[in-house]
N, CA, C and O of each residue as an XYZ file, in Angstrom:
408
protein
N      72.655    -60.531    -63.474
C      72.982    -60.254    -62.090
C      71.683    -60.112    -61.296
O      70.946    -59.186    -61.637
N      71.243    -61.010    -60.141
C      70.458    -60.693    -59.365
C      70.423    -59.486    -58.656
O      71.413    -58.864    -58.271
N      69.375    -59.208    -58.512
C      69.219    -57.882    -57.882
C      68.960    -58.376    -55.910
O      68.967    -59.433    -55.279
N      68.782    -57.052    -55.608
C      68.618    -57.661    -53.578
C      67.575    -58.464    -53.267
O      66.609    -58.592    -54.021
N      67.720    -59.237    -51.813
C      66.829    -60.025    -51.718
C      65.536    -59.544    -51.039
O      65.398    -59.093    -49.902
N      64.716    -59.725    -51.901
C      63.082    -58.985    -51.389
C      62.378    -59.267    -49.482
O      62.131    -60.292    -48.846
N      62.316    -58.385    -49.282
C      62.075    -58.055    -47.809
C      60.430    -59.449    -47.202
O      59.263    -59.355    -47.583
N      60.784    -60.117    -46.608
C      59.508    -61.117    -46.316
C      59.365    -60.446    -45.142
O      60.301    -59.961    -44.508
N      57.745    -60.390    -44.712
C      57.408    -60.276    -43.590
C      57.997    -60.689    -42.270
O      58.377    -61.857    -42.187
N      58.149    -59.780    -41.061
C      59.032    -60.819    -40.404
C      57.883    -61.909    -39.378
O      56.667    -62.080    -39.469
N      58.759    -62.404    -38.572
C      57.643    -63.322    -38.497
C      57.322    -64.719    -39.042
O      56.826    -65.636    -38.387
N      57.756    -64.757    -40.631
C      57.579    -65.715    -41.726
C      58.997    -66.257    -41.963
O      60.061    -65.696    -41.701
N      58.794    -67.449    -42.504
C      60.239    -68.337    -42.632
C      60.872    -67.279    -43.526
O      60.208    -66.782    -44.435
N      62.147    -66.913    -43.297
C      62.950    -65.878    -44.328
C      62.701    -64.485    -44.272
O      63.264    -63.656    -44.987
N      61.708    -64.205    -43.271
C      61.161    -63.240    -42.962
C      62.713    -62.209    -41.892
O      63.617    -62.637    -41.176
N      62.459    -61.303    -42.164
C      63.028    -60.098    -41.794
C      62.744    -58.344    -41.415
O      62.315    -57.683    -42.361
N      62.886    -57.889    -40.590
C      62.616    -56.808    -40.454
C      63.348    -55.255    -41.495
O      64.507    -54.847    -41.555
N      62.248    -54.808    -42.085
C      63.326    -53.725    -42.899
C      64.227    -52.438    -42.011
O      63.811    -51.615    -41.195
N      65.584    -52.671    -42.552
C      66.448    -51.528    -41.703
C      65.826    -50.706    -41.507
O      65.318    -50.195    -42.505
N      65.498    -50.099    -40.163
C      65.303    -48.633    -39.638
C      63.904    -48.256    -39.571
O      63.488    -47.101    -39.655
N      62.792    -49.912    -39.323
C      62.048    -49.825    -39.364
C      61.215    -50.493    -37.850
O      61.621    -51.641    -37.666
N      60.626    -50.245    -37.232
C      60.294    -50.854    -36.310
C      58.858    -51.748    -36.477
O      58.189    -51.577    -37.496
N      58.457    -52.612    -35.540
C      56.977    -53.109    -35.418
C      56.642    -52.232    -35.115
O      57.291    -51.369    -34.523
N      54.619    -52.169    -35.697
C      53.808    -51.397    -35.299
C      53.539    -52.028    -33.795
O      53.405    -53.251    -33.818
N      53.456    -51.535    -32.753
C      53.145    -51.919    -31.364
C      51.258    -52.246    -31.507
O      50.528    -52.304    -32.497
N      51.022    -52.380    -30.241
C      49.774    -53.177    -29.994
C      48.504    -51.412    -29.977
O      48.607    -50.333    -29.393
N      47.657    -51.884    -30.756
C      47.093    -50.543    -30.749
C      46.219    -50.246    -29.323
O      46.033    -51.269    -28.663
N      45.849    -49.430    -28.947
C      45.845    -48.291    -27.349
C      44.964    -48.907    -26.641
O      43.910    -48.772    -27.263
N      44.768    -49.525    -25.672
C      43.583    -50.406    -24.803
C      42.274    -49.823    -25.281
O      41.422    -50.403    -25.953
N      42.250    -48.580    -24.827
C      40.855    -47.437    -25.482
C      40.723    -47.916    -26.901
O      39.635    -48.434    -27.150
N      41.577    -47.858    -27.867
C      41.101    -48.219    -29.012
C      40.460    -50.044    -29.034
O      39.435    -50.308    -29.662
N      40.971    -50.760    -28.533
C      40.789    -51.914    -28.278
C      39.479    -52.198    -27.523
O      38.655    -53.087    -27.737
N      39.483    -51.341    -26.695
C      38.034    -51.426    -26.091
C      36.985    -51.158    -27.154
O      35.967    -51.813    -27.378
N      37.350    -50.260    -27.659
C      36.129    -49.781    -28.572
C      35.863    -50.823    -30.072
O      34.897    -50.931    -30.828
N      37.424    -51.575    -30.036
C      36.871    -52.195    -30.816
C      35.898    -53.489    -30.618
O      34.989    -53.959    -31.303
N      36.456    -53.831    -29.454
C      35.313    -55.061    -28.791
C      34.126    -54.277    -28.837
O      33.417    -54.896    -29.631
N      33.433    -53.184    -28.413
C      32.092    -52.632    -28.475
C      31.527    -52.837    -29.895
O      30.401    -53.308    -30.061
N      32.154    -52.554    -30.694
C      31.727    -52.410    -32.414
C      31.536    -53.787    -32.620
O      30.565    -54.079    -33.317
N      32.306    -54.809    -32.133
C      32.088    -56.424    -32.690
C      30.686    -57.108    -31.786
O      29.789    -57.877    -32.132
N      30.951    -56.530    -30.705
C      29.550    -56.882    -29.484
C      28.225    -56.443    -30.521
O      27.303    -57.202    -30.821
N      28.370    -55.150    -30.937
C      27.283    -54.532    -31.554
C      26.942    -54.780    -32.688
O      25.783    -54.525    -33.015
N      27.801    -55.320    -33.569
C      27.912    -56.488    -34.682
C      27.354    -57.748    -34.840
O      26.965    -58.276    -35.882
N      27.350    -58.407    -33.115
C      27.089    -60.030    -32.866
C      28.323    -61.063    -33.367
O      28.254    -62.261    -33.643
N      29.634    -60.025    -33.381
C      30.618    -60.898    -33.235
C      31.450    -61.172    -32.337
O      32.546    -60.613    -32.279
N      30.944    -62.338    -31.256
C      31.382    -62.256    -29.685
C      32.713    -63.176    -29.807
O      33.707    -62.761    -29.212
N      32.798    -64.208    -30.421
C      33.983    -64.863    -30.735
C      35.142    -63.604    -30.568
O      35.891    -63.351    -29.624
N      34.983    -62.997    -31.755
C      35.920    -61.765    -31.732
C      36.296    -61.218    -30.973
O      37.433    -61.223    -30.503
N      34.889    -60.289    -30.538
C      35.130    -59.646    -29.317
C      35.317    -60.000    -28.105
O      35.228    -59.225    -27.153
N      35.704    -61.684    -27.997
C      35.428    -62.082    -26.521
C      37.214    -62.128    -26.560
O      37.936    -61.858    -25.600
N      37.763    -62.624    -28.207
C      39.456    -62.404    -28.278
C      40.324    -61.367    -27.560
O      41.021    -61.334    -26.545
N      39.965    -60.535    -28.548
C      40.330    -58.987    -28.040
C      40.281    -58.937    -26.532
O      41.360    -58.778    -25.961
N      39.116    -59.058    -25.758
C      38.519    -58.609    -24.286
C      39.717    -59.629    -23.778
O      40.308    -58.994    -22.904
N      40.125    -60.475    -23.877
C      40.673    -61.823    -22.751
C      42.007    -60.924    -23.179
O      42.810    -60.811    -22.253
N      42.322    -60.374    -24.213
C      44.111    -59.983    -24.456
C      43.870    -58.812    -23.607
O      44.845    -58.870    -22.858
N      43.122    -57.680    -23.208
C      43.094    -56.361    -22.603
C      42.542    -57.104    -21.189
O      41.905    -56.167    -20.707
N      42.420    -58.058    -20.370
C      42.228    -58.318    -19.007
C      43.579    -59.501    -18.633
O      44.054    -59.732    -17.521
N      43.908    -60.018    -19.749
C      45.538    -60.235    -19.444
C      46.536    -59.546    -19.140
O      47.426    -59.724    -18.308
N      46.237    -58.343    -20.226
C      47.275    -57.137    -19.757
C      47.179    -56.367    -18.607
O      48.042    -56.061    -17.784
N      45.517    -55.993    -18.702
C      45.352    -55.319    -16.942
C      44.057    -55.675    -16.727
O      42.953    -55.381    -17.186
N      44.741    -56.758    -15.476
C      43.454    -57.730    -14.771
C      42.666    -56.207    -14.102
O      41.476    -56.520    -14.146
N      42.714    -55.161    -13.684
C      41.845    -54.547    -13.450
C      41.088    -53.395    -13.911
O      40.608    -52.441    -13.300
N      41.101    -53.752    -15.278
C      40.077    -53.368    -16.785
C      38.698    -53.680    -16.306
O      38.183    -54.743    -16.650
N      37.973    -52.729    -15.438
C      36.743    -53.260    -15.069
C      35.690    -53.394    -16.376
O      34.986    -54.376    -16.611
N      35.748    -52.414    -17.002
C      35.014    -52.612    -18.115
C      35.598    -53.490    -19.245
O      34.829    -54.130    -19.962
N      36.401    -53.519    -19.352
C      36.777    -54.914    -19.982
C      36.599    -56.071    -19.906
O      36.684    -56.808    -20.889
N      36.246    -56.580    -18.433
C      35.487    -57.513    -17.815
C      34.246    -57.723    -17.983
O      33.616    -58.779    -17.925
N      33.710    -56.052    -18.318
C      32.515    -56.185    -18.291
C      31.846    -56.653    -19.624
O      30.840    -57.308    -19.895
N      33.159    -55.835    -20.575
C      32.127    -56.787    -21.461
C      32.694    -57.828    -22.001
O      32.161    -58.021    -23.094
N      33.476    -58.566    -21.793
C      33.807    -59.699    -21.883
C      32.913    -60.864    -21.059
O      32.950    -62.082    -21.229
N      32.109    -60.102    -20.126
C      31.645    -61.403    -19.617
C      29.959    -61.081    -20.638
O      29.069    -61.923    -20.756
N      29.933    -59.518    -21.302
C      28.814    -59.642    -22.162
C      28.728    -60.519    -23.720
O      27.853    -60.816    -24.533
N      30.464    -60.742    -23.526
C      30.510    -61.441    -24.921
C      30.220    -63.066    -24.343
O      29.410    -63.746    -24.972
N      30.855    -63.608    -23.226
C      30.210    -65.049    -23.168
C      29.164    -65.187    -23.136
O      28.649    -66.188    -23.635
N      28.376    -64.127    -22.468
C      26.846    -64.199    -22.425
C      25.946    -64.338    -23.753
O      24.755    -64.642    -23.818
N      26.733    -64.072    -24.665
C      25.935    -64.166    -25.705
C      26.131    -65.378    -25.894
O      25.137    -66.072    -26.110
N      27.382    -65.972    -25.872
C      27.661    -67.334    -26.477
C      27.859    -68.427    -25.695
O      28.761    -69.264    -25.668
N      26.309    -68.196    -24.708
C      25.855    -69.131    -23.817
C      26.858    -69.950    -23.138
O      26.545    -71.069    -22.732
N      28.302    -69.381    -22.944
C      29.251    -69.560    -21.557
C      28.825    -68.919    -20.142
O      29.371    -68.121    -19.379
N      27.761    -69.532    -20.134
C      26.940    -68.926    -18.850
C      27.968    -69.126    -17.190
O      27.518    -68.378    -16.322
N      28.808    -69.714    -16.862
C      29.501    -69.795    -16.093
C      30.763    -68.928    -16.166
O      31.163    -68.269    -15.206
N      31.442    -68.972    -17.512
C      32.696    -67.961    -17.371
C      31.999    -66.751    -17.481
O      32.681    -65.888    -16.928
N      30.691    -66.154    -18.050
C      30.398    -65.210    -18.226
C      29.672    -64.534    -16.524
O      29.734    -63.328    -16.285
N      29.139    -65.367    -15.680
C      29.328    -64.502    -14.207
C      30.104    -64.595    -13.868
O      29.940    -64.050    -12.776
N      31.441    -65.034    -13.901
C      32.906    -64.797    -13.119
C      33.397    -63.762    -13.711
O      34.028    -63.025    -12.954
N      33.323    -63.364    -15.039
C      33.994    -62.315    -15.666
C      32.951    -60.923    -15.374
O      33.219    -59.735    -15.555
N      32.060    -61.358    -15.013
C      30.915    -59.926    -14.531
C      31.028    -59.868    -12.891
O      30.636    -58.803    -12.415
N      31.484    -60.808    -11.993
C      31.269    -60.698    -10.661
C      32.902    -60.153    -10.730
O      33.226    -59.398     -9.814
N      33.736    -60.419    -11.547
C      35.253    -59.686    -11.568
C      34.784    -58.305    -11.584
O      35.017    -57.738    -10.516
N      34.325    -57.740    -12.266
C      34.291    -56.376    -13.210
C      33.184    -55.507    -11.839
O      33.298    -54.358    -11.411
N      32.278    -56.471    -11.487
C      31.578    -55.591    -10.267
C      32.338    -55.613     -8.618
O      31.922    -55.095     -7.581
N      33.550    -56.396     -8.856
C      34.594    -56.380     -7.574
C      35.090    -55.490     -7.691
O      35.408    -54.885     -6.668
N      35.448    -54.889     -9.098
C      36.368    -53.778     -9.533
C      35.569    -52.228     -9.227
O      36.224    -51.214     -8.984
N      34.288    -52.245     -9.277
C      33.531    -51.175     -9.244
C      32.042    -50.957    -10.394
O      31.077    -50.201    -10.286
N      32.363    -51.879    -11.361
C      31.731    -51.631    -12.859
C      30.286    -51.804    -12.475
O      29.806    -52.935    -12.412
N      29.458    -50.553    -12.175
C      28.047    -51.045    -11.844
C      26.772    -51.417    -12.661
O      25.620    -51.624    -12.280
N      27.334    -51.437    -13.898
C      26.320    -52.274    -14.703
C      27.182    -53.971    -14.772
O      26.644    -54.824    -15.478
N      28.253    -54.272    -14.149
C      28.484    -55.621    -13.957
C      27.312    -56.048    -12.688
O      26.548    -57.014    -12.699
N      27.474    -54.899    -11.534
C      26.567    -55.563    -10.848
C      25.077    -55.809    -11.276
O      24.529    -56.808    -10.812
N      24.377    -54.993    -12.115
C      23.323    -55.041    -12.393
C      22.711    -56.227    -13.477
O      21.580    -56.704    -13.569
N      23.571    -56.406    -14.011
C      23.525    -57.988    -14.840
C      23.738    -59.246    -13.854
O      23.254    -60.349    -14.108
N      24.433    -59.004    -12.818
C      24.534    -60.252    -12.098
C      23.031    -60.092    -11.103
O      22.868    -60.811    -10.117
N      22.147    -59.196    -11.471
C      20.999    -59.590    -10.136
C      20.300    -60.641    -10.799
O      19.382    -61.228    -10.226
């Protein structure tokens, strides 16, 4: 006799959610911010430029999120999206956006 059918990730073909269990939700902008800082400080801007574009999707007026998102193109010589995403962030108030754009 077979026993029950084993729980697949949901998400995945056959995949399912376990009863009485919910998704973990999206972890806290603050935490998210900080994790883009740790990958910036790492030299992993790819990463951190991911993260930064999902937290200024959610709230276009994340000044510091802008800000350093336009520090992550800057590294990775997107020299054009990286002053639009710093002249965003110093529209917002962020005054080390302005100070990178002199």
């Amino acid at each position: 006799m077979a026993g029950p059918e084993p729980l697949r990730p949901a998400g995945l073909p056959g995949g399912r959610e376990r009863p009485g269990r919910q998704r973990a939700a999206e972890p806290h902008p603050t935490a998210r911010l900080n994790l883009a800082s740790a990958l910036l400080a790492s030299a992993r801007y790819a990463e951190a430029e991911a993260v930064l574009r999902g937290l200024v999707t959610e709230d276009p007026k994340a000044a510091d999120a802008w800000y350093m998102l336009g520090l992550a193109q800057r590294s990775q010589r997107q020299d054009d999206q990286a002053r639009i995403s710093l002249k965003v962030a110093a529209d917002l108030g962020n005054s080390k956006a302005r100070d990178a754009l002199k």
